[in-house]
C-alpha positions in Angstrom: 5.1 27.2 -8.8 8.9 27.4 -7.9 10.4 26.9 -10.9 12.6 23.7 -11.8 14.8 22.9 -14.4 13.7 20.0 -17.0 16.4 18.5 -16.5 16.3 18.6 -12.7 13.0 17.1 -13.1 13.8 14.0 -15.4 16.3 13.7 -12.4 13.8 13.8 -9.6 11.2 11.6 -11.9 14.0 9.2 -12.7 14.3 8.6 -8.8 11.2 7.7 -8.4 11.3 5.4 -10.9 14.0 3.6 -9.4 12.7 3.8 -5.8 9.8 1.8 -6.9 11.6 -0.8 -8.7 14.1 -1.2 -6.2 11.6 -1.6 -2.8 8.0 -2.1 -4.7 8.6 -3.8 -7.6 5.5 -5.9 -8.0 3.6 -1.9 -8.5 6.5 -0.7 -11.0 5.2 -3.8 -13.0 1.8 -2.8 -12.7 2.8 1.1 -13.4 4.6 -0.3 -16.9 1.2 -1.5 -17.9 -0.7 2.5 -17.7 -0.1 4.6 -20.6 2.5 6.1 -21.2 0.9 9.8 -20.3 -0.1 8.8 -16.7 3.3 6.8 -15.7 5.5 10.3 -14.3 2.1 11.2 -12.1 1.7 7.3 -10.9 5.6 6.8 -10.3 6.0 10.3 -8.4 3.0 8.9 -6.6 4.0 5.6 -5.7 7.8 6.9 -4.6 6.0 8.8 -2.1 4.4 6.3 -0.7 7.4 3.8 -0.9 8.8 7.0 1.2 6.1 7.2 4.0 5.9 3.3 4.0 9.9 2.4 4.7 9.7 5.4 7.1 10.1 3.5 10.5 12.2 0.7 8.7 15.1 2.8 7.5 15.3 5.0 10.5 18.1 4.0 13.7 15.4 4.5 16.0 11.7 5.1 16.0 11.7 8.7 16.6 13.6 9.6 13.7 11.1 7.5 11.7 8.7 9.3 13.1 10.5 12.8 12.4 10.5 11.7 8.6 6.9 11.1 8.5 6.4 14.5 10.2 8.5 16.1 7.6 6.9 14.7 4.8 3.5 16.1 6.4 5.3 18.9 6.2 6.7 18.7 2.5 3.2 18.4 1.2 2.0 21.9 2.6 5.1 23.3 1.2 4.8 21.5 -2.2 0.9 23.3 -2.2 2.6 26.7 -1.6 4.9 26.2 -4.4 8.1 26.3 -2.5 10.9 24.8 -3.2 12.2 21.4 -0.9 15.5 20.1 -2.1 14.3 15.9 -2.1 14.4 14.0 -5.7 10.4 12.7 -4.2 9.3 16.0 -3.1 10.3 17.5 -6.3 8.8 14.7 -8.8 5.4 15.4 -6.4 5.8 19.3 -6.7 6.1 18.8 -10.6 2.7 16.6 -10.9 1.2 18.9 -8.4 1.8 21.7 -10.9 0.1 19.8 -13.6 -2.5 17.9 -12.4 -5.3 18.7 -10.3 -4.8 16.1 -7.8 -5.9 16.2 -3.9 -4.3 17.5 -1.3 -6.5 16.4 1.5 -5.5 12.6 0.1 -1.7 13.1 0.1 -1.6 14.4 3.3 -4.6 11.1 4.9 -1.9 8.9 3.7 1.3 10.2 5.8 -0.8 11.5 8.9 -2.5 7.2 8.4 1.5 6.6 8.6 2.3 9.1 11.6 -0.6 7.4 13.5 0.6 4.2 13.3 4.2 5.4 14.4 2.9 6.6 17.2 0.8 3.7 18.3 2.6 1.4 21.2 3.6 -1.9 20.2 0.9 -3.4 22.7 -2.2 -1.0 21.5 -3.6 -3.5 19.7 -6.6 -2.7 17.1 -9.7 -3.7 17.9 -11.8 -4.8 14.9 -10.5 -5.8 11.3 -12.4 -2.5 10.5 -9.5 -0.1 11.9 -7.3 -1.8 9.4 -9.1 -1.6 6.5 -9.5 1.7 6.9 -5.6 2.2 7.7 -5.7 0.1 4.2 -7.7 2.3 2.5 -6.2 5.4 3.9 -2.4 4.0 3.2 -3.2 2.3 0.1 -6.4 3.0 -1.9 -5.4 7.0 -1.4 -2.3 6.4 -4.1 -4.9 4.8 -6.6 -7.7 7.8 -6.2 -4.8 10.7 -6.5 -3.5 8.1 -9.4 -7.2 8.6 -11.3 -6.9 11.9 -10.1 -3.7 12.6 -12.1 -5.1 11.2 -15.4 -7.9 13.2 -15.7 -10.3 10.3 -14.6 -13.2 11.1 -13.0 -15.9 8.1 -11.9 -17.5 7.1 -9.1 -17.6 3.8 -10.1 -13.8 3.7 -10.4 -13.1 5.1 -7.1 -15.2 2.8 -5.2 -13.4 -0.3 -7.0 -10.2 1.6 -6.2 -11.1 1.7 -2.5 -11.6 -2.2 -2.4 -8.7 -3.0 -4.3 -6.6 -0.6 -1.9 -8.2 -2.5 1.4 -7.5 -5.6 -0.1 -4.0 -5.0 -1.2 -3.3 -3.3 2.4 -4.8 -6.2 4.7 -3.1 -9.0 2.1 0.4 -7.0 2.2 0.1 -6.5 5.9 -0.4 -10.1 6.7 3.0 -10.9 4.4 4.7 -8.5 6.2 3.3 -10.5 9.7 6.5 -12.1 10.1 8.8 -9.3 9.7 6.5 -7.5 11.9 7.0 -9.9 15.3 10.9 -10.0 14.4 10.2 -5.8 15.4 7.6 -6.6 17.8 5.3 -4.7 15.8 2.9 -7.5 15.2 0.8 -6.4 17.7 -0.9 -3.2 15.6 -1.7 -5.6 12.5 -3.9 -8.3 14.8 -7.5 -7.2 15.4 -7.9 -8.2 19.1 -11.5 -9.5 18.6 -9.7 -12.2 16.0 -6.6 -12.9 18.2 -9.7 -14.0 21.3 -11.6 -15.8 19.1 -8.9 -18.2 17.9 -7.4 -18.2 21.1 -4.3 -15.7 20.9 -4.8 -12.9 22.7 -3.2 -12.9 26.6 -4.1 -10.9 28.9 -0.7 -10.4 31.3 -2.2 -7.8 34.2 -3.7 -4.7 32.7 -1.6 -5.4 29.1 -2.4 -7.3 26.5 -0.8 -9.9 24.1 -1.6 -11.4 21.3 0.8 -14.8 21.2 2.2 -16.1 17.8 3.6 -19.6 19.1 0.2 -21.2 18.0 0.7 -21.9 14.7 -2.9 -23.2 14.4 -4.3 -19.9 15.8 -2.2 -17.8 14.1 -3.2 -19.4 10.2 -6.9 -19.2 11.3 -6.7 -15.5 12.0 -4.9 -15.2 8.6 -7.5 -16.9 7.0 -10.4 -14.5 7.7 -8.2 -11.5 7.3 -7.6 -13.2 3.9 -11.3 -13.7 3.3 -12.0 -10.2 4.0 -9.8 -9.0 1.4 -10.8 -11.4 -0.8 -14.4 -10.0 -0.5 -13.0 -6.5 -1.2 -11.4 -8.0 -4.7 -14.5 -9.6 -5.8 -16.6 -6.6 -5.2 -14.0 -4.4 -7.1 -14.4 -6.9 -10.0 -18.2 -6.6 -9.8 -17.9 -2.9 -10.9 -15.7 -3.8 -13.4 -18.7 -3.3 -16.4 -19.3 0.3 -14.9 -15.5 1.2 -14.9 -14.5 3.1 -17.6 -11.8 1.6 -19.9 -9.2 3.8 -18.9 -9.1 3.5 -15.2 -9.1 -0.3 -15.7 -5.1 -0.1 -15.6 -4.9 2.3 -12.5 -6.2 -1.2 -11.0 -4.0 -3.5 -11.9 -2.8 -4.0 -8.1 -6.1 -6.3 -7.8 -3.8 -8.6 -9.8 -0.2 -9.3 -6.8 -3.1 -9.0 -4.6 -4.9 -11.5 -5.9 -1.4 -14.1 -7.0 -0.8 -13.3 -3.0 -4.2 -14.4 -1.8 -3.9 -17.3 -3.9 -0.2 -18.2 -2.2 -1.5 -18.0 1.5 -4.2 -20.3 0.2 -1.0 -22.8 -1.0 0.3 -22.9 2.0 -1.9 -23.1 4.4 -2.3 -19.3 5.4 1.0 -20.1 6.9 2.6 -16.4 6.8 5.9 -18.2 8.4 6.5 -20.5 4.8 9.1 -19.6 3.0 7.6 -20.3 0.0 6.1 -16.8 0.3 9.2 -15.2 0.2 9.9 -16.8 -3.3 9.6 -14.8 -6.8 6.8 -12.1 -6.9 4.3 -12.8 -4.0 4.9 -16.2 -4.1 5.0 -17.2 -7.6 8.0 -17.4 -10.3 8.6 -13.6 -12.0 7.8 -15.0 -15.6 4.5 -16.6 -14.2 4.0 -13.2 -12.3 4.3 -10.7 -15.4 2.1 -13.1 -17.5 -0.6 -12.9 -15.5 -0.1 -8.9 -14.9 0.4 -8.8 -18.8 -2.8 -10.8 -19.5 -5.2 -9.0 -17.5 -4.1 -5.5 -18.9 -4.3 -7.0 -22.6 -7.7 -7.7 -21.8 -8.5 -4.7 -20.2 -9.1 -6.6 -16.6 -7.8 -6.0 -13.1 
């Protein structure tokens, strides 16, 4: 491994730490709750992702969010062949990478899930809710497995409930994020076109297709069994609770904003456009919010 000052790295960690709190806070609540020897390997872990994730957003035009992603492909073969890259994230990853034995093949399923997206058109439009669980699982469920991975846990058990809490988490965030989505004209890649036809939203305009948000009606119905999907996911990650050891338990603590947001869409409707959405912490005041997250990890719960 390059070699890296301490206090370069407390630098590069303390990043990370602020990246997450300042564009993914409801996980730097979760990531307070793991003990205290797993949080630099979760954090470094999670500021990656907060990396690959606001991408496309930050960036002036989409090939330059695409550029990004393809660099951070990049950063991940260089951070296996211990050289140096001169990026706070990179450097916090490089650092767990040298003390942990965490996956490579993961880190790099959750940009190239990222790049693919990028490069999808705005009017390929999936076809089943499948292709976006597995974009879920490949975006989301990847941080919790290289999160086990990073505190020594190994369990079958705990990386199958971490594969339904990261689908679930995915499809619940994605449909949160519908509205910002159409403002882009991006909504198109998060509507399974089998969905949109059912409830009457899909257009077909020559050899193109659409999917239509005007219909209110349509739109909460599509939302609603995209939310019952991941609600499956949840409970099924809660049935393996009993066979998850005790110390993954608060690696999966994102079953819990995934679950307050599943609750919210049910408030309103599965009305993605209500503002009451946008309020607190998925919905719900921050006090209520860090109760609940406080209460499952005191009992040992996700």
């Amino acid at each position: 491994m390059v070699a890296t000052s301490s206090s370069a790295v407390r630098v590069a960690l303390s990043y990370c730490v602020q990246q997450v709190r300042n564009y993914d806070y409801h996980h730097y609540l979760c990531l307070l709750e793991l003990p205290p020897h797993m949080r630099r390997a979760a954090f470094a872990l999670r500021a990656f992702n907060v990396e690959t994730a606001r991408a496309m957003d930050v960036a002036s035009n989409p090939q330059i969010g695409l550029m990004r992603l393809l660099w951070w492909q990049e950063a991940i073969d260089k951070i296996f062949a211990n050289k140096l890259i001169e990026h706070p994230t990179a450097q916090a990853l490089a650092c767990i990478v040298s003390e942990h034995k965490i996956s490579k093949s993961w880190l790099k399923r959750s940009v190239e899930a990222r790049i693919r997206d990028a490069q999808t058109e705005v009017t390929e439009i999936p076809e089943t809710i499948e292709e976006l669980e597995k974009y879920a699982e490949d975006t989301v469920s990847t941080i919790l497995y290289l999160t086990l991975q990073a505190g020594g846990i190994s369990s079958t058990a705990a990386d199958h409930a971490a594969s339904h809490v990261g689908k679930a988490s995915g499809l619940l965030l994605l449909l949160k994020s519908l509205p910002y989505h159409a403002s882009c004209n991006r909504h198109f890649s998060y509507i399974p076109a089998k969905l949109a036809d059912k409830h009457g939203l899909l257009v077909k305009q020559g050899d193109q297709l659409n999917i239509r948000i005007d219909s209110r009606e349509g739109l909460c119905d599509v939302v609603f069994e995209m939310a019952s999907v991941a609600d499956a996911h949840l409970r099924k990650a809660r049935e393996l609770a009993k066979t998850v050891p005790a110390e993954a338990r608060p690696v999966l603590l994102p079953a819990v904003p995934a679950q307050v947001l599943l609750d919210s869409l049910s408030r309103v409707q599965f009305d993605v456009f209500d503002p009451r959405l946008n309020r607190g912490i998925m919905g719900i005041p921050p006090l209520w919010f860090q109760l609940k997250l406080k209460w499952h990890s005191w009992r040992g719960k996700y």
